[in-house]
NUFI-45708 format. One record per residue (C-alpha): residue in one letter; x, y, z. Coordinates in steps of 0.2 Angstrom, whole numbers. Layout:
! NUFI-45708
residu=a; east=X; north=Y; up=Z
...
! end
This chain:
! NUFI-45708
residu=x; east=288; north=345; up=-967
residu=x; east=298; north=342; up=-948
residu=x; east=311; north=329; up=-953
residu=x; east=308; north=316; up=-936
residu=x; east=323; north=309; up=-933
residu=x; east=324; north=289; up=-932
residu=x; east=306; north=288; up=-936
residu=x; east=293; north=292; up=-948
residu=x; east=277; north=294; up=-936
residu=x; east=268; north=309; up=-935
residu=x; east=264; north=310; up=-916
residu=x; east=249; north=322; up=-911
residu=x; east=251; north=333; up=-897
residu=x; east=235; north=333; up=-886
residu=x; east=226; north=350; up=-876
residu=x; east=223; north=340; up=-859
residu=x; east=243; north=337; up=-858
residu=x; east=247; north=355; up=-867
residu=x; east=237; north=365; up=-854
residu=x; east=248; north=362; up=-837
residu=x; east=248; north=370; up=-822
residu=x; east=263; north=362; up=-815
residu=x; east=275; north=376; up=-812
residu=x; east=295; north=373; up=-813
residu=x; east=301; north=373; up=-795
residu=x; east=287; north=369; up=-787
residu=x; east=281; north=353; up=-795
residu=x; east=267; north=345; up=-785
residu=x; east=265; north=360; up=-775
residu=x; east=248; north=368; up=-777
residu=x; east=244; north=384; up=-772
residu=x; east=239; north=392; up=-754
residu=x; east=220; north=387; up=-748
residu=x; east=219; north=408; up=-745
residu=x; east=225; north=409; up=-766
residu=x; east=207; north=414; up=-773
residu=x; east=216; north=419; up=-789
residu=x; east=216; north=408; up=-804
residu=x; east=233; north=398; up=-808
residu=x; east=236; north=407; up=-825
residu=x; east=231; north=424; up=-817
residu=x; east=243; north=422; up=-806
residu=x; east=257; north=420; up=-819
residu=x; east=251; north=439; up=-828
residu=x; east=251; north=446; up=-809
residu=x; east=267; north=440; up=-806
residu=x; east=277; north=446; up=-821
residu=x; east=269; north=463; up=-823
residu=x; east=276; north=467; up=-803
residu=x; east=294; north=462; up=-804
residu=x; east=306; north=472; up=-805
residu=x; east=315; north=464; up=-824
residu=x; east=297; north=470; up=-832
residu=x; east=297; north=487; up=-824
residu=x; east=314; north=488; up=-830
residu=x; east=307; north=487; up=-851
residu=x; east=301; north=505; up=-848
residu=x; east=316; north=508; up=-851
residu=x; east=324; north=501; up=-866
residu=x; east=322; north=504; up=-884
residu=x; east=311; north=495; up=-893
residu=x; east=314; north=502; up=-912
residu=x; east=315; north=523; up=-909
residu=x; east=325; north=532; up=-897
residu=x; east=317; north=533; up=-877
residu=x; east=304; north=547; up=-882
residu=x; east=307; north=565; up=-878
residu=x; east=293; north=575; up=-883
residu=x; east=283; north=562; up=-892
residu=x; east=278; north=548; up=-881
residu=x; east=282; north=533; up=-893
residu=x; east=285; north=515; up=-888
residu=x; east=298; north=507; up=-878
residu=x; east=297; north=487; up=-873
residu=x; east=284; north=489; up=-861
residu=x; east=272; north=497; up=-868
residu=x; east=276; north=485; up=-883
residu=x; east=273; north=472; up=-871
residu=x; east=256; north=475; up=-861
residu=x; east=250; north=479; up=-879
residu=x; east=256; north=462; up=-886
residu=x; east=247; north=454; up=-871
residu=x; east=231; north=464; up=-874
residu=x; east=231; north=455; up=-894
residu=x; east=237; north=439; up=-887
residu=x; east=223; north=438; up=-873
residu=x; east=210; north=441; up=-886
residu=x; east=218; north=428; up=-896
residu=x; east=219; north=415; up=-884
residu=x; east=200; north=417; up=-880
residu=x; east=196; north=416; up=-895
residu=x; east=203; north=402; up=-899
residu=x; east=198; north=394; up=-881
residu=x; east=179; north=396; up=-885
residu=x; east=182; north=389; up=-902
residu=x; east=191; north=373; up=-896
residu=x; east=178; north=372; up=-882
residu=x; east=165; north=373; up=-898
residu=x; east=174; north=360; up=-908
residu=x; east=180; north=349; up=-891
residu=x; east=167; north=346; up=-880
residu=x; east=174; north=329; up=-876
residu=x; east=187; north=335; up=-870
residu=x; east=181; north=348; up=-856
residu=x; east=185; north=350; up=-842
residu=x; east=201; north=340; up=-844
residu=x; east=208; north=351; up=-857
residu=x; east=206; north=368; up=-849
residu=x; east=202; north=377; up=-865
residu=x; east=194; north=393; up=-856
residu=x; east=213; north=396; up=-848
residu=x; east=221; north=399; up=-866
residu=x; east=218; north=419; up=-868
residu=x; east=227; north=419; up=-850
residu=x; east=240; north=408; up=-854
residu=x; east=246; north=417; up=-869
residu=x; east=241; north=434; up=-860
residu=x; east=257; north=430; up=-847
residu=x; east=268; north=424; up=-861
residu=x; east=266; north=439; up=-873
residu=x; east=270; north=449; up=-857
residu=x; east=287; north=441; up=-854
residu=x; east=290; north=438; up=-871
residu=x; east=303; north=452; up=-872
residu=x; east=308; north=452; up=-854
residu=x; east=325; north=445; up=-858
residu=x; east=332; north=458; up=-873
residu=x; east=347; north=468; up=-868
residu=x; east=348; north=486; up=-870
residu=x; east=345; north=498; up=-886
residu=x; east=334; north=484; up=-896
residu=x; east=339; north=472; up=-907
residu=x; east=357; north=481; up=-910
residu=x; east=359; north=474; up=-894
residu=x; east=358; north=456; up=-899
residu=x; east=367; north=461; up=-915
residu=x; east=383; north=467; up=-904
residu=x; east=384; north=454; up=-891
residu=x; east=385; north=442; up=-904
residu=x; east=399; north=453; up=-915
residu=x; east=410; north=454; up=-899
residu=x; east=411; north=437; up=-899
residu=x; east=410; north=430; up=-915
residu=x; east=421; north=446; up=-923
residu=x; east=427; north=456; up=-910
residu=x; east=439; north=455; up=-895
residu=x; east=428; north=442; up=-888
residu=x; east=435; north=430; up=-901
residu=x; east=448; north=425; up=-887
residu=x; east=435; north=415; up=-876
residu=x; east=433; north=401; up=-889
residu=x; east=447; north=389; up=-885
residu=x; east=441; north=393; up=-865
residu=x; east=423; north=387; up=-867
residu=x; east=416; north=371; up=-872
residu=x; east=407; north=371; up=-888
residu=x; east=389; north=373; up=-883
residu=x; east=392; north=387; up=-874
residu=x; east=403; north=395; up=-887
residu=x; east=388; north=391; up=-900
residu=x; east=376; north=401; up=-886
residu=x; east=386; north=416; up=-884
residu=x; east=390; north=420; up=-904
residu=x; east=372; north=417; up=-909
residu=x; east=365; north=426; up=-892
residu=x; east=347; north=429; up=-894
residu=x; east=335; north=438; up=-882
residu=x; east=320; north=422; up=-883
residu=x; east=332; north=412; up=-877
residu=x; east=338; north=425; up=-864
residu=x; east=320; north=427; up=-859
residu=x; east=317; north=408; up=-855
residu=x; east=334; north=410; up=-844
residu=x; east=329; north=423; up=-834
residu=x; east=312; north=416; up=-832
residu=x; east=317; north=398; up=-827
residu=x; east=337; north=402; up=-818
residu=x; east=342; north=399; up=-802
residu=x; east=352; north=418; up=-798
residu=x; east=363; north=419; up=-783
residu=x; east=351; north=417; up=-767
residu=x; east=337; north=418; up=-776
residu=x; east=324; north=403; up=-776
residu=x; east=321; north=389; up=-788
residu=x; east=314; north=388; up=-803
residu=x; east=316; north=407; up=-808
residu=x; east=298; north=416; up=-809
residu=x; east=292; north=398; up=-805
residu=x; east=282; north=398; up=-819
residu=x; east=269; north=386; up=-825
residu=x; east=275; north=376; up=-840
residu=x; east=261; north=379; up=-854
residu=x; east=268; north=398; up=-850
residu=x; east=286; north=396; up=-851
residu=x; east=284; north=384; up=-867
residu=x; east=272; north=397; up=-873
residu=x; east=286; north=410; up=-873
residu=x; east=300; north=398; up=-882
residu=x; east=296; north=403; up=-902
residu=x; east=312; north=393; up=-908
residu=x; east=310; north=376; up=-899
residu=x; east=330; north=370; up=-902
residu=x; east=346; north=371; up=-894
residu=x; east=358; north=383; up=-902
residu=x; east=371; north=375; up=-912
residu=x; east=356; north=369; up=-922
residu=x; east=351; north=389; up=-925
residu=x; east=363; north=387; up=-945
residu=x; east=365; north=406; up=-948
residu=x; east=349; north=414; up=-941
residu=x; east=356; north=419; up=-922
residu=x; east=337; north=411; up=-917
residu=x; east=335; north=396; up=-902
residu=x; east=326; north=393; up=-889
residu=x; east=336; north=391; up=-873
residu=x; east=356; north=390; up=-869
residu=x; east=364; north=377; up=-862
residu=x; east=363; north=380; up=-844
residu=x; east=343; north=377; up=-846
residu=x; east=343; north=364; up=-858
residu=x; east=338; north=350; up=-842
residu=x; east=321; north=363; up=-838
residu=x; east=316; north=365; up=-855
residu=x; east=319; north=345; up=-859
residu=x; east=307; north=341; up=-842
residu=x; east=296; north=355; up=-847
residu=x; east=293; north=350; up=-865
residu=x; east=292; north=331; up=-862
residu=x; east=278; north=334; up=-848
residu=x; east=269; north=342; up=-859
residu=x; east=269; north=331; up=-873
residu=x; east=278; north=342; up=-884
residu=x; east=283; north=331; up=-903
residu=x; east=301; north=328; up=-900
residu=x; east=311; north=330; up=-914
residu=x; east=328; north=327; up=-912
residu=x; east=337; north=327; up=-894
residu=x; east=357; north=318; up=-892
residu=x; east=374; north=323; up=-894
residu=x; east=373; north=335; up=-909
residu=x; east=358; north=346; up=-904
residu=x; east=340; north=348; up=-895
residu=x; east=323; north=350; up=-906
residu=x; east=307; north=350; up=-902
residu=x; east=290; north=355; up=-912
residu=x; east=281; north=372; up=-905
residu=x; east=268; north=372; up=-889
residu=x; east=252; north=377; up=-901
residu=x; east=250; north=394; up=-892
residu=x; east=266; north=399; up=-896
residu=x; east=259; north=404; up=-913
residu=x; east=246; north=416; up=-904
residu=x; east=261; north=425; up=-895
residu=x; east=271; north=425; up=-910
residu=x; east=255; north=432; up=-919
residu=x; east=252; north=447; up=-905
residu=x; east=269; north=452; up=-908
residu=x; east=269; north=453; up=-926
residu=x; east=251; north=462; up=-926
residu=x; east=259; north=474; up=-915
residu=x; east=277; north=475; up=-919
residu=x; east=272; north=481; up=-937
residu=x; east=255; north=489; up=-936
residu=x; east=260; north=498; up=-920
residu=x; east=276; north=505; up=-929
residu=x; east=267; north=510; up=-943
residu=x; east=258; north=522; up=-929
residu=x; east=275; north=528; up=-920
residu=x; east=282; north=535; up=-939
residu=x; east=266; north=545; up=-941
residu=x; east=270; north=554; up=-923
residu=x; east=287; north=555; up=-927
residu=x; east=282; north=563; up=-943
residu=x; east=292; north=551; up=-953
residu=x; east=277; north=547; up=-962
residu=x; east=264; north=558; up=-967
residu=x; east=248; north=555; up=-964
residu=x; east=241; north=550; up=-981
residu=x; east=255; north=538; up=-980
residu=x; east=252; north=529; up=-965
residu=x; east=233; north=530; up=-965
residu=x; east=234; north=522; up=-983
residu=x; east=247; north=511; up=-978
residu=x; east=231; north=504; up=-963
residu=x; east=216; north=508; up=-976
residu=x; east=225; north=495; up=-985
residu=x; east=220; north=479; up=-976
residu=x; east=201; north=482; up=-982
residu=x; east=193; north=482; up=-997
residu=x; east=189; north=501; up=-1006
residu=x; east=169; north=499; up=-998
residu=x; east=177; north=495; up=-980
residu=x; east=190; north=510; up=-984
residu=x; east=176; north=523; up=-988
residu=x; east=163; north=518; up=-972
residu=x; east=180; north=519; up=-960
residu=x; east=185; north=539; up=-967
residu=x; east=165; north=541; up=-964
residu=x; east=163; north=533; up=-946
residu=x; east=167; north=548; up=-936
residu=x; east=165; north=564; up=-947
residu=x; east=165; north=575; up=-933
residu=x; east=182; north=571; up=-930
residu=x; east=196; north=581; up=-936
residu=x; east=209; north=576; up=-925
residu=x; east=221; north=567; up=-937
residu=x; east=233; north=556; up=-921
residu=x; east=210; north=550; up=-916
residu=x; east=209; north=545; up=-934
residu=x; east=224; north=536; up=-937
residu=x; east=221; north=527; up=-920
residu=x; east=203; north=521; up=-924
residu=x; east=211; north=515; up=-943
residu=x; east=225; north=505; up=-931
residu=x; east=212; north=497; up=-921
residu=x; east=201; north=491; up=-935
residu=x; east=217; north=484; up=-945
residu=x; east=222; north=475; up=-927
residu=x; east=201; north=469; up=-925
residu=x; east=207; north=462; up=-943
residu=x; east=223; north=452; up=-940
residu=x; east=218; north=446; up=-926
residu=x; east=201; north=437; up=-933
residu=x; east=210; north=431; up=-946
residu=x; east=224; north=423; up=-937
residu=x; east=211; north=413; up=-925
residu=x; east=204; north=405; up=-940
residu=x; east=221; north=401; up=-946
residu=x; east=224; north=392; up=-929
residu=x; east=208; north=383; up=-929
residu=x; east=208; north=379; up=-947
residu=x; east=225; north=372; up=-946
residu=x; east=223; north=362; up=-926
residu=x; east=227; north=345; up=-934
residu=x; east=242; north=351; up=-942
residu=x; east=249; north=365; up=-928
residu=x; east=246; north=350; up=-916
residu=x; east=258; north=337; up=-925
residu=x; east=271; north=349; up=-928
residu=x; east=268; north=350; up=-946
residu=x; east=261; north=369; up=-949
residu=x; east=274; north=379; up=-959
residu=x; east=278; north=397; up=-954
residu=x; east=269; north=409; up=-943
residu=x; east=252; north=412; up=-943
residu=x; east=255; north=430; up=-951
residu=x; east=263; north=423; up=-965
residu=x; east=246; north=413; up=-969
residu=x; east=235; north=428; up=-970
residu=x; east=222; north=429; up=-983
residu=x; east=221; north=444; up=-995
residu=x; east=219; north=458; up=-993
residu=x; east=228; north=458; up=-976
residu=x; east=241; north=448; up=-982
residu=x; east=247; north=462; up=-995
residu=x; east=244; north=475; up=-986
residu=x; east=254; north=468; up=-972
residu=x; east=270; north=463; up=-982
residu=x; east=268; north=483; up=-988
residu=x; east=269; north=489; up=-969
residu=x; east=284; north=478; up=-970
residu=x; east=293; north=485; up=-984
residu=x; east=288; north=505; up=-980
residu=x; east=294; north=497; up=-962
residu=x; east=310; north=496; up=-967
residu=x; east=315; north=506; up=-981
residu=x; east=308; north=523; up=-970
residu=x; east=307; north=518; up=-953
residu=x; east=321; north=504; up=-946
residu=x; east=333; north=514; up=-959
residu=x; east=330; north=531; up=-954
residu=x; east=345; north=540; up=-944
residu=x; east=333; north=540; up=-925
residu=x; east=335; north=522; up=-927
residu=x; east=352; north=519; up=-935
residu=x; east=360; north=533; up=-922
residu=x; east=353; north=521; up=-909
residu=x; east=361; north=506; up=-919
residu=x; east=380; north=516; up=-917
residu=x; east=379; north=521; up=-901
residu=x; east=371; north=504; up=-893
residu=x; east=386; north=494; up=-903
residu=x; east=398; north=505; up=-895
residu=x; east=391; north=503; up=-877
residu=x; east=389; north=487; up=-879
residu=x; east=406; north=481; up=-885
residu=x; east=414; north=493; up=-870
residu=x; east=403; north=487; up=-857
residu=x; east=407; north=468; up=-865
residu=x; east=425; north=471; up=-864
residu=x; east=429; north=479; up=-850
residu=x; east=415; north=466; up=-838
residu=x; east=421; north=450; up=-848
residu=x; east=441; north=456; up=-844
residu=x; east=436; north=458; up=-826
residu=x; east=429; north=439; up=-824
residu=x; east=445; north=432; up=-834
residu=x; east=456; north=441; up=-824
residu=x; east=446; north=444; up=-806
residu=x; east=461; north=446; up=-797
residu=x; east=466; north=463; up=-803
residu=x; east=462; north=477; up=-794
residu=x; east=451; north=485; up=-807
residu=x; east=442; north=469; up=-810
residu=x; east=439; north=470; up=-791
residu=x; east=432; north=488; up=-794
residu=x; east=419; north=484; up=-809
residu=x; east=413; north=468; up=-803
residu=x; east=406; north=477; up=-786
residu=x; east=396; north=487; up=-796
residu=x; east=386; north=472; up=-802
residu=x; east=372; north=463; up=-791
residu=x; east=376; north=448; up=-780
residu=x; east=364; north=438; up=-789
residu=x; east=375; north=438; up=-805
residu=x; east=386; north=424; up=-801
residu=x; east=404; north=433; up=-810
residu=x; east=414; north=427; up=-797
residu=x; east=410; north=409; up=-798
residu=x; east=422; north=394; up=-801
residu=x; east=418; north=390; up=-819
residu=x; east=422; north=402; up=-834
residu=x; east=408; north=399; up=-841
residu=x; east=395; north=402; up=-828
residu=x; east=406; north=417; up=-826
residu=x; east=404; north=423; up=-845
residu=x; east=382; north=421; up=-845
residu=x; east=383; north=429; up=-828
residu=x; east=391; north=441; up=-840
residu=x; east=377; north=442; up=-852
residu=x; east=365; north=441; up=-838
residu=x; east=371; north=457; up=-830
residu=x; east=371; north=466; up=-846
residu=x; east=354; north=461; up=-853
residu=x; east=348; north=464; up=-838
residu=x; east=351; north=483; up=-839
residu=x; east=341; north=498; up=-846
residu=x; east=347; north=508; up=-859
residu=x; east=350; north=523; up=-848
residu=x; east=360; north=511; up=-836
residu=x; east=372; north=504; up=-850
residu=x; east=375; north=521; up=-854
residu=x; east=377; north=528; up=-837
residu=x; east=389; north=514; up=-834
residu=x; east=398; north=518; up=-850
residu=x; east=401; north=534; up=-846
residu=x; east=408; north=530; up=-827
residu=x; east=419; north=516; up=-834
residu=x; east=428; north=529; up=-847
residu=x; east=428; north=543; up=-833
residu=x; east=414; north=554; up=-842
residu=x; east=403; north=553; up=-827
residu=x; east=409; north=559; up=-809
residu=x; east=398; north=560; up=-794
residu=x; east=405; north=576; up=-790
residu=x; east=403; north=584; up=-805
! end
């Protein structure tokens, strides 16, 4: 049960105020009379052409950048995750449209499945380089490593940001920040979007020991007027912290990514021949009951190509998770729409997906995130990381040296690392190095540490 703070009433989030098309930078500004596309398309259109999501293709998203075997990287993990999370989202839509008719057209139920569709393809736009080992090592550098230094420089809530850095919140920075002669309001999204995106609705010092919030400091004003428009339960919001209960939908993205984060995974082993394929087409067989499991190895017996078979058990077991989890939503509306529901809507799954799920889990971390590909990734991205870190973070302490000079013309003018204030100096920091793609980081690496010479 949420713990509101000064009150016990249960407030009940409503779809017509949830469903905004008010966009952050333009408020009050609608769209061209030439704009034929619809608001919420525009928001997909728009993300899947810039530059930051092109840049996905190429950084890690749990296997090493594929050489022979084409396996998949935060881009294609991406567009997959939007594909689940469109289907969810109209599914859900016509099942609220069923169960609300009262309140069409006002609530714009029919717009969910392209609501979640843009957020699920932003949702990782804003992780650094070499997957989650590089949120692991740009908090370690400050929390651990040489970074330790900054703490007595920086106020509190900054120094709380940068040690618990986490990609989600990264992701609602770059979508929402005003870079260096850029324009306002970021992509200039529309709020039921970027709240879509924001899976841990709180400001960071209120994160305990998980490294998980929603937004750093610099944004905390956007996300207040964007979460307060839209009617979202406040929780707690003074001196000692920010917390809000979820936008609904964000439980459709959260759900696209777990249905392919773990089942797409499961997939990548099988090419990687880190499983066999007994393994992992048990490991998917699994999520049905033995009668399912005998008409799925008998649906195609013309085909003997095992990578055909293992995709068609893979999309069956999605087909699955994906049904189940709308039911979830809809069953639990009342208690998602007070702030109330518990977990993610994975964790609720009936049997026997919800067994066979948490055995993709363990086999996903005992054989896959374990295996030497990954963990090689894990070494070499800390050590990058921390280098880049520490030579970058040197250069914005001390700008006036003549190597500082040197390092920070590398970076784009939008990154503000020459600005007046440490701190903005420090996330432009941060900004520049999430912002690059593994091969980038390393090419930098290499140049900085005079392994890389033009000429050579």
């Amino acid at each position: 049960m949420l713990n509101f703070v000064g009150s016990n009433r249960i407030t009940q989030m409503n779809w017509q105020q949830l469903i905004s098309s008010k966009r952050l930078g333009k408020e009050g500004v609608k769209a061209g009379p030439t704009e034929r596309r619809p608001e919420f398309q525009r928001e997909y259109d728009r993300l899947i052409f810039s530059s930051a999501f092109r840049r996905m293709q190429n950084k890690t998203q749990v296997f090493p950048l594929p050489g022979s075997v084409f396996v998949h990287n935060r881009l294609t993990h991406s567009l997959e995750v939007s594909s689940v999370g469109r289907s969810l989202g109209n599914d859900v839509g016509s099942e609220l449209l069923r169960l609300h008719p009262d309140q069409a057209p006002e609530a714009d139920f029919q717009s969910i499945g392209a609501i979640v569709s843009a957020a699920c393809l932003a949702h990782d736009m804003g992780n650094p380089p070499f997957g989650h080992s590089g949120e692991r090592a740009i908090r370690s550098y400050f929390s651990e490593g040489k970074g330790q230094i900054l703490k007595g420089m920086l106020p509190p809530a900054v120094w709380a940001d940068i040690v618990n850095f986490d990609g989600n919140a990264n992701t609602f920075r770059l979508l929402t920040h005003q870079f260096a002669g850029r324009r306002k309001g970021g992509f200039v999204l529309t709020y039921s979007t970027l709240a879509s995106i924001v899976k841990y609705p709180y400001s960071s010092n209120l994160c305990g020991t998980k490294s998980k919030f929603g937004f750093f400091t610099a944004e905390r004003e956007d996300y207040l007027r964007i979460a307060r428009e839209l009617g979202l339960t406040e929780i707690q919001c003074n001196a000692d912290g920010v917390r809000f209960a979820r936008h609904p939908l964000v439980y459709l993205v959260e759900a696209a990514d777990d249905i392919c984060y773990e089942i797409m995974d499961i997939e990548d082993a099988f090419k990687l021949r880190l499983l066999s394929y007994d393994e992992a087409s048990q490991l998917l067989l699994d999520f049905f009951p033995a009668d399912v499991q005998e008409q799925m190895r008998n649906a195609y017996p013309g085909c003997t190509d095992l990578n055909d078979q293992m995709v068609y058990y893979r999309s069956c077991v999605i087909g699955a998770l994906e049904s189940a989890c709308v039911k979830l939503f809809i069953d639990n509306e009342s208690l998602i729409l007070s702030g109330q529901f518990q977990g993610a809507l994975i964790d609720h799954l009936p049997e026997p997906l919800q067994q066979a799920y948490a055995r993709c889990q363990k086999v996903a971390v005992s054989r896959i995130y374990n295996c030497k590909e990954v963990t090689d990734i894990d070494l070499a991205g800390y050590h990058i990381i921390y280098t880049l870190l520490e030579q970058v973070t040197e250069a914005v302490t001390h700008p006036d040296k003549a190597y500082s000079r040197l390092l920070l013309n590398q970076a784009s003018s939008q990154y503000e690392l020459r600005a007046d204030d440490l701190s903005t100096r420090v996330m432009a920091v941060l900004d520049y190095l999430s912002g690059m793609t593994d091969v980038y980081a390393l090419d930098l690496y290499r140049k900085i540490n005079g392994h890389s010479l033009p000429m050579v």
